[in-house]
C-alpha positions as CSV (number, residue, x, y, z in Angstrom):
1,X,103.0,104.7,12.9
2,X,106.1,103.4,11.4
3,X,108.4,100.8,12.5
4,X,111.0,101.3,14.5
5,X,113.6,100.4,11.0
6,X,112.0,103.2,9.2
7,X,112.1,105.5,12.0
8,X,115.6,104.7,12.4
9,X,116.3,105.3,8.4
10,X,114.1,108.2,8.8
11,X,116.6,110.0,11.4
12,X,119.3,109.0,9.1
13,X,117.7,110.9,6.6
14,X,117.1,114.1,8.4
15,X,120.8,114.3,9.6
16,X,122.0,113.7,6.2
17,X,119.7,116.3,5.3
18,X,120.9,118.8,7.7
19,X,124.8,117.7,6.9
20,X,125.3,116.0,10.0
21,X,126.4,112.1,11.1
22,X,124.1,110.3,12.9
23,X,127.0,109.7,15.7
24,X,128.2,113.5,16.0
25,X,124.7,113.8,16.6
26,X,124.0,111.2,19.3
27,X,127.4,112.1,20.8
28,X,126.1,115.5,21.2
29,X,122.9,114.7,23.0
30,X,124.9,112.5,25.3
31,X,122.9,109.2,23.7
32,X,124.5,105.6,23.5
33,X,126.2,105.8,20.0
34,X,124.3,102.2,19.0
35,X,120.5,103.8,19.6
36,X,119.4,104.6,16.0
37,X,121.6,100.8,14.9
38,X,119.0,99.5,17.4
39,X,116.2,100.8,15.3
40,X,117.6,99.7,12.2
41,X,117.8,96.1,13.8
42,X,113.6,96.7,14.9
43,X,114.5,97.6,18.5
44,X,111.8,100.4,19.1
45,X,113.2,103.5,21.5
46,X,112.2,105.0,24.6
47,X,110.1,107.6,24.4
48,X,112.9,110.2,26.2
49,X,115.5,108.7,23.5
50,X,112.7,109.9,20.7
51,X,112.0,113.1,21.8
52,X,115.5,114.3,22.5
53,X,116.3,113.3,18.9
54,X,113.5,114.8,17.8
55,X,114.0,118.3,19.4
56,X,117.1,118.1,17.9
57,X,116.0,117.4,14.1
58,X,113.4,120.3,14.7
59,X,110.6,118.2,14.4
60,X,108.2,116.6,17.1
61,X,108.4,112.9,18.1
62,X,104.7,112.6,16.3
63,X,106.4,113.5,13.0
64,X,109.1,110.7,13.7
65,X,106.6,108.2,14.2
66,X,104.6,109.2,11.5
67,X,106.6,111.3,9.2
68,X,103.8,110.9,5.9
69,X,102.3,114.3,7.7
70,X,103.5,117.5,7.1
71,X,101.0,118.5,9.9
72,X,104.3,117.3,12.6
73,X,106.3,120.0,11.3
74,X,107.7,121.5,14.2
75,X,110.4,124.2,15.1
76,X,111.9,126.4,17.9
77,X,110.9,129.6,18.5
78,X,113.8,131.4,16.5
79,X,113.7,129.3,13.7
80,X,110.1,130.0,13.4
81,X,110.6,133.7,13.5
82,X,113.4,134.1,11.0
83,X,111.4,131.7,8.8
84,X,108.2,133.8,9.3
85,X,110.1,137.1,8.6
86,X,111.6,135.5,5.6
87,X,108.4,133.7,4.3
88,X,106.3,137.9,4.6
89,X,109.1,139.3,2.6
90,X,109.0,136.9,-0.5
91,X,105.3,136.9,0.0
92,X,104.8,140.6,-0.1
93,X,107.4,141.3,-2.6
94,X,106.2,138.4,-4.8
95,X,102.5,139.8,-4.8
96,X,101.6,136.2,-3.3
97,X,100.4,137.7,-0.1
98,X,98.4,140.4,0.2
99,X,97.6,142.0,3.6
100,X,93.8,141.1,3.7
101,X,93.3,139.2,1.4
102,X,92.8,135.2,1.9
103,X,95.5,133.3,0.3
104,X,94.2,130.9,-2.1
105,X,93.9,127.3,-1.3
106,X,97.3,125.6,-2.4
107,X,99.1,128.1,0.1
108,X,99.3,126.0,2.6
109,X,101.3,123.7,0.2
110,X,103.7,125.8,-1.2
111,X,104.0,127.3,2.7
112,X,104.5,124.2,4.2
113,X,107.0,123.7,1.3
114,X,109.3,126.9,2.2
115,X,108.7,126.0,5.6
116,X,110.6,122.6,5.0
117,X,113.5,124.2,3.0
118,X,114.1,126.7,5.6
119,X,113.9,124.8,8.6
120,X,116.7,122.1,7.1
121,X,118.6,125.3,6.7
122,X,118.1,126.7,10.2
123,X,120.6,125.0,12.9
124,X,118.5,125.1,15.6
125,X,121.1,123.1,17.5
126,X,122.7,126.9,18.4
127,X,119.7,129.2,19.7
């Protein structure tokens, strides 16, 4: 688990990432404006405060806390079908996938690796 500093510069990350301020963010989730600044300065949040900014960042709170596992990637429901649609048609039309056949080991890798680039792409703010 990381502190709550590198959680805080974490979340600062993934907005930047997704091309959003931290404030417009916490203004939009109706959360005091000075929450991640409290992380930055070690104060560690409630586990609400986490969560809400979490489901916002389309990722779960465990992937916050301990962001060195890709395992925490999470995503809503629409995101995940438009990036499971998406993912089948390069696959099939790449030759990567074929339907039954195993995929070779470094898949998951390179899925979770799509999976990444898509959902930072995805707003899920709007579904």
């Amino acid at each position: 688990m990381h502190s709550a500093r590198e959680i805080g510069e974490f979340i600062k990350k993934l907005c930047k990432e997704k091309g959003i301020s931290v404030n417009k963010m916490l203004q939009e989730l109706g959360l005091n404006s000075g929450a991640v600044n409290s992380m930055l300065q070690g104060k560690m949040p409630a586990a609400d405060t986490l969560a809400t900014i979490a489901r916002y960042l389309s990722v779960s709170s465990e992937y916050l806390l301990d962001n060195d596992n890709d395992d925490n990637i999470e995503i809503n429901k629409s995101s995940r079908d438009e990036i499971s649609a998406a993912l089948m048609k390069i696959f099939l039309e790449t030759g990567v996938f074929k339907p039954g056949v195993i995929p070779p080991p470094e898949f998951k890798e390179n899925a979770l690796a799509l999976i990444r680039l898509f959902s930072s792409m995805v707003d899920s703010t709007k579904v």
